[in-house]
C-alpha positions, 0 to 999 in steps of 0.5 A: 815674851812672845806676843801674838795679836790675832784680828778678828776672823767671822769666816766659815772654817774647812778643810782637814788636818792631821793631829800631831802626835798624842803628847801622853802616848809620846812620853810613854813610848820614850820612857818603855823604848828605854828601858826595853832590851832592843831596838823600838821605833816610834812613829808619829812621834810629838817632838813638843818640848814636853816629850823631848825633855823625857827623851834627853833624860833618857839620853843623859842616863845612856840610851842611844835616841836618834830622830829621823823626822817624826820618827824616833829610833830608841836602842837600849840594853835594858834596864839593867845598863842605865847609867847615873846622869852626870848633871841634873835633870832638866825636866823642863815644864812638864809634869808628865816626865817628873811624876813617872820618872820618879817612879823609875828614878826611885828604883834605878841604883844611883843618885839624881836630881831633877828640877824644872822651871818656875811653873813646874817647880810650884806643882804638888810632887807629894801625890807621887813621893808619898806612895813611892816612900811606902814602896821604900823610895828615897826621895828628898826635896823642898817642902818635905819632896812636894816640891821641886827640885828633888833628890832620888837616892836608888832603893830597893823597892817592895810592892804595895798596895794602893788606892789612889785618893786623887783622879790621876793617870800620871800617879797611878802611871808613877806606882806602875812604874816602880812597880816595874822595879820592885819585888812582888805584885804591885796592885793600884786602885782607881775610884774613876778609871783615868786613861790607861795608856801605860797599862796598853803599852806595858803590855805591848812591851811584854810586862806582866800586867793585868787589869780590869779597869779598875784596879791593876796589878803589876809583877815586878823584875819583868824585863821589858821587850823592844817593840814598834809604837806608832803613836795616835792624833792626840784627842787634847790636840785635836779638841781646840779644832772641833770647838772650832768647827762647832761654833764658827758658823758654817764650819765643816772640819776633817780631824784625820788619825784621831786617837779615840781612847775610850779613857780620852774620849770625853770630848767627843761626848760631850759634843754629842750631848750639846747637840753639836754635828760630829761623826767619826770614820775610818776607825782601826786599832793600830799599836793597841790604840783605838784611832779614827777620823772625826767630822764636824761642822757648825750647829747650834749647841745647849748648855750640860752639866759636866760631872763625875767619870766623865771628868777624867776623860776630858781633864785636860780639854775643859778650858776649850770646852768652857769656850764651847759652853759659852756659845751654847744656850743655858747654863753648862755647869762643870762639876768634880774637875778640882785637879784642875788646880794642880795643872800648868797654872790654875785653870779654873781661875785662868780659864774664868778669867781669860774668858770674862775678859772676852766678854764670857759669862763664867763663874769659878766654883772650888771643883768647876765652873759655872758658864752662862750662854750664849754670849757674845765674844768682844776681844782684849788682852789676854794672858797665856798663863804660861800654859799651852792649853790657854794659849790656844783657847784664847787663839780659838776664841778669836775667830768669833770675837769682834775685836783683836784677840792680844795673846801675851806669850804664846812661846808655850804652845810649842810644849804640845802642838808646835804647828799649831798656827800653822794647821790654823791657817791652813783651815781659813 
């Protein structure tokens, strides 16, 4: 356990930080670097334990990967040279390397097993396995495969066509993927868009891939082609710093190389509409990936309702954002966020409950949350939940409480943001 005890701040926040690289973009551009012929270099690279977990199973089935800072040099002979990994697979806690890696693990003409730990071992897998059996996968495991760890026996695998009944980037990624392997056209249709970083970078690599927001087709048997990927600030990182300068009085905080996906810039939104002071600058496209640097200071903000396809854009910064609805005035209502649930932990109940011990007003709903403002922040012992995003809302918390914020492990905030601490400080 790795306690950490943060004293009350009440100071004006400034200064400017660069975001450490986006964790989804990262895992991505491991995951085509490999199975591309040739040599591709990632820039700006997230060395996270998340992201190096998708890198060593890379390195397991015979891909040469060298770091150089936070850069990584990825040499691979194709799809076609990948190797059974000769032990496990240590997936670690994160969820992103399990489900698109299944996707390609169905393929591959070898036998695997992957696991993780306690965490990710209690993470529904069956929102991947079921459509990858339709697809002809192999794929074994406890609770009929819904739960690590799994088997994957290598198939060979046909196209479908699927509707996705659940709002996720890392299932329709996982169909995208075996789609890569399979014969024919794989065809995915989403309800509400949710973001389409793989779709961007598979046609960086050079797949046949089309879509139109929507609904995405995909021609298998298309070897990829080796390119250089430099990855954005990521916007869920980059979200825990303009909650922060939102609500610590006479805040006034520089956010450089932000990405600004449109599927990820939910965020940035919903400060708008709670009336908080931001602006963006410098905005370029680079490596298909919209980027820019954010601008925000403090301002009195008002409670919204959060609801329907906005929710995908913003999944993974709800728990800042129920911080932020606590310090707006009115009620922010958050609809139609239930995959919450399926996350590192649930977040729903974690969030409710690290918030109220610090002295929010936040009532949990089966899809949401209910969060009454603005109230006063008190301090306490919180739990981490074991979840990075936790972790560092409760961190962020404890710049506006009266008391001693007493986080109980932080040890897993190094899955996303490793420097976290460290770009905190640099902003007092």
């Amino acid at each position: 356990m790795n306690e950490k005890v943060l004293k009350p701040f009440n100071q004006a926040l400034s200064g400017e930080i660069n975001i450490p690289g986006d964790k989804s973009i990262s895992h991505r551009a491991v995951i085509f670097g490999s199975l591309a012929q040739g040599t591709t270099k990632v820039t700006h690279f997230l060395d996270g334990e998340d992201c190096m977990r998708t890198v060593n199973a890379f390195r397991e089935m015979g891909v040469t990967i060298q770091e150089d800072g936070e850069s990584l040099v990825i040499e691979s002979n194709g799809i076609s040279a990948l190797s059974e990994p000769k032990q496990p697979l240590n997936f670690g806690n994160s969820g992103t390397t399990t489900r698109l890696m299944l996707g390609i693990l169905s393929g591959l003409p070898f036998f695997t097993t992957v696991f993780g730990d306690d965490s990710l071992s209690r993470r529904p897998m069956n929102r991947v396995v079921n459509p990858l059996r339709q697809m002809g996968a192999n794929i074994d495991g406890r609770n009929s495969g819904n739960l690590l760890p799994l088997s994957v026996k290598g198939s060979k695998l046909k196209c479908i066509d699927y509707t996705l009944p659940v709002k996720s980037a890392q299932v329709k990624s996982a169909i995208l993927l075996a789609g890569l392997l399979a014969e024919g056209e794989t065809r995915v249709t989403e309800q509400t868009p949710t973001r389409n970083h793989t779709e961007n970078m598979l046609k960086a690599f050079g797949a046949d891939i089309t879509s139109d927001g929507y609904t995405t087709v995909i021609t298998g048997k298309n070897q990829l082609k080796a390119t250089n990927v430099h990855v954005p600030g990521d916007i869920s990182s980059a979200a825990f710093f303009l909650v922060a300068g939102a609500i610590v009085p006479g805040s006034k905080l520089r956010l450089k190389n932000t990405g600004l996906n449109e599927t990820r810039n939910g965020i940035i939104e919903v400060l708008q509409k709670m009336g908080a002071n931001i602006a963006i600058e410098n905005e370029r496209t680079v490596s298909g990936e919209l980027i820019g640097d954010i601008q925000i200071s403090y301002h009195s903000l008002k409670g919204i309702t959060i609801e329907g396809e906005i929710i995908p854009r913003l999944i993974d910064e709800i728990p800042v954002i129920a911080l932020l609805a606590s310090q707006a005035e009115g009620t922010t209502i958050i609809k139609d966020a239930e995959e919450l649930r399926v996350k590192e932990t649930d977040r729903i109940t974690a969030v409710c409950d690290v918030l109220n011990t610090l002295g929010a007003n936040i009532t949990p709903t089966e899809d949401g949350m209910v969060i009454e403002g603005k109230t006063k922040l008190n301090g306490g012992s919180i739990s981490s939940y074991d979840d990075h995003r936790i972790a560092m809302m409760g961190a962020i918390a404890s710049l506006i409480t009266a008391d001693d914020v007493i986080i109980d492990d932080i040890s897993c905030i190094s899955i996303s943001y490793p420097d976290f601490f460290k770009d905190l400080k640099s902003l007092k």
